[in-house]
Steps between C-alpha positions, in 0.01 A plus 500: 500500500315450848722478770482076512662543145748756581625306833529193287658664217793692760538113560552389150764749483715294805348785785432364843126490573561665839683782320253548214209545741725734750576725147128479375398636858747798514347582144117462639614709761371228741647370825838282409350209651182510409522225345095359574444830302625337145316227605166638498587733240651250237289576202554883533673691224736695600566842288719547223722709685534252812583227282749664291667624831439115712728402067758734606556407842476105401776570285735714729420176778592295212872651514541447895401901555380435877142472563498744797643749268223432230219545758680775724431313795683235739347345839754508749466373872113623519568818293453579168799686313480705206842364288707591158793493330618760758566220777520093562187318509446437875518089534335308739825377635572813636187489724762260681695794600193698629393250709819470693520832606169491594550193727789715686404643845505856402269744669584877409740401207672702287527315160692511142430399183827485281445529115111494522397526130151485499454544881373169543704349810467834679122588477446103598728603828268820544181309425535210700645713787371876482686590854831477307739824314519341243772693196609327166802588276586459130736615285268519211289822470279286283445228705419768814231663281298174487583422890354812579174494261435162674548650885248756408283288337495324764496756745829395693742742633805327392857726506638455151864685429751429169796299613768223407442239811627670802704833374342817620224327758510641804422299843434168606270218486310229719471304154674574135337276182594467144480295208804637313551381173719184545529329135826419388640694178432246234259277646278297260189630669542845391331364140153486675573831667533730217184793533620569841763716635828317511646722769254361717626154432835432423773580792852396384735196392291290766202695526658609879630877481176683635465236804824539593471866460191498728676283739772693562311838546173396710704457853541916549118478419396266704438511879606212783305230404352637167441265179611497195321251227625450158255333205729282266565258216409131543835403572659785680400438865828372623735754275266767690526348839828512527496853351268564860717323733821656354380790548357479859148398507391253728184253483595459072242307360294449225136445372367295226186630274205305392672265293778388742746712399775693749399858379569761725765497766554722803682577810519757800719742594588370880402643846766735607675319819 
């Protein structure tokens, strides 16, 4: 089959067109979105062996397997991430916690990344703001291996150190970040969540325990006036603001992502008097 037949026949088999010609790149070894590419090439053949491997990942897309994971690769806030099993697929909601902290007037900031996976809130920080220090923490060995491959591949001097949330860092902060995993135990979502890691994900009865966990140890890391922002699930912004203001934050608020939705909520630690 050309590659007009073999997009249309990915189709037949209930693939998204989108997807199909994302997978056939990755197999070309073209750009992901060259898409014009196809295009022009449409009556091209592709070889036995890239059409038996474009079958196999059709099929594993077919059972939910993430695409990222598929193609090894994830676009996240102007980089591109190399992404597995090993750690969450970064989502573009998230970007919604970068660009809060980048909107805060930090100058010389020292900055940390709680339960990074892949790396991809922290090397955004580092990117978009080179003047910063800033260090990541995770308590999966795994999931620092591939945030370090992408800080060298990238060529950014990100700190990375094995940790659960705060125990064992030393120091303190102008701005802490995470997106801990905050699903509930049990929640019907979990079905379409299955190839990846489920301790990323799920975080108690109420999906809760590791924000209040954060909450309650970021003050003796913060300084007078530092921040602390939290990414969440859609309907967690008021549980977590009250976790903020019961524990002494000031300014608690919270910002919505692209598709309206409160998804990350933060506060500072106040001015000493």
């Amino acid at each position: 089959m050309n590659i007009a037949q073999t997009l249309a026949h990915a189709k037949t088999l209930g693939l998204d067109h989108l997807e199909a010609q994302t997978l056939l790149l990755h197999v070309l070894g073209r750009d992901l979105h060259d898409r014009a590419w196809l295009l022009l090439h449409d009556q091209d053949q592709p070889s036995n062996q890239a059409q038996a491997l474009f079958n196999a990942l059709v099929q594993r897309r077919l059972q939910h397997e993430p695409i990222a994971y598929l193609t090894s690769s994830q676009a996240f806030h102007g980089l591109t991430l190399q992404v597995d099993p090993r750690v969450l697929v970064p989502r573009p909601d998230t970007e919604t916690l970068v660009d809060w902290a980048l909107s805060l007037s930090l100058s010389q900031a020292r900055v940390l990344d709680l339960g990074t996976g892949s790396g991809a809130v922290a090397l955004a920080l580092q990117h978009a703001r080179p003047h910063w220090a800033v260090s990541a923490v995770d308590i999966s060995a795994e999931a620092l291996a591939v945030a370090r491959h992408n800080a060298q591949r990238l060529g950014m001097a990100v700190h990375f150190n094995q940790g659960h949330w705060l125990d064992g860092v030393q120091g303190q902060f102008e701005l802490i970040v995470s997106n801990p995993p905050y699903i509930a135990e049990g929640d019907p979502h979990l079905k379409a969540l299955t190839s990846e890691p489920l301790q990323a994900l799920v975080s108690g009865a109420d999906g809760l325990a590791d924000i209040r966990q954060i909450v309650s140890q970021a003050p003796s890391h913060l300084v007078a006036g530092g921040w602390l922002l939290l990414e969440h699930g859609f309907d967690q912004a008021l549980a977590v603001q009250a976790l903020l203001s019961q524990a002494g934050f000031v300014q608690v608020q919270s910002r919505k992502d692209l598709a309206g939705i409160q998804r990350c909520t933060g506060g500072q630690w106040p001015e000493v008097k």
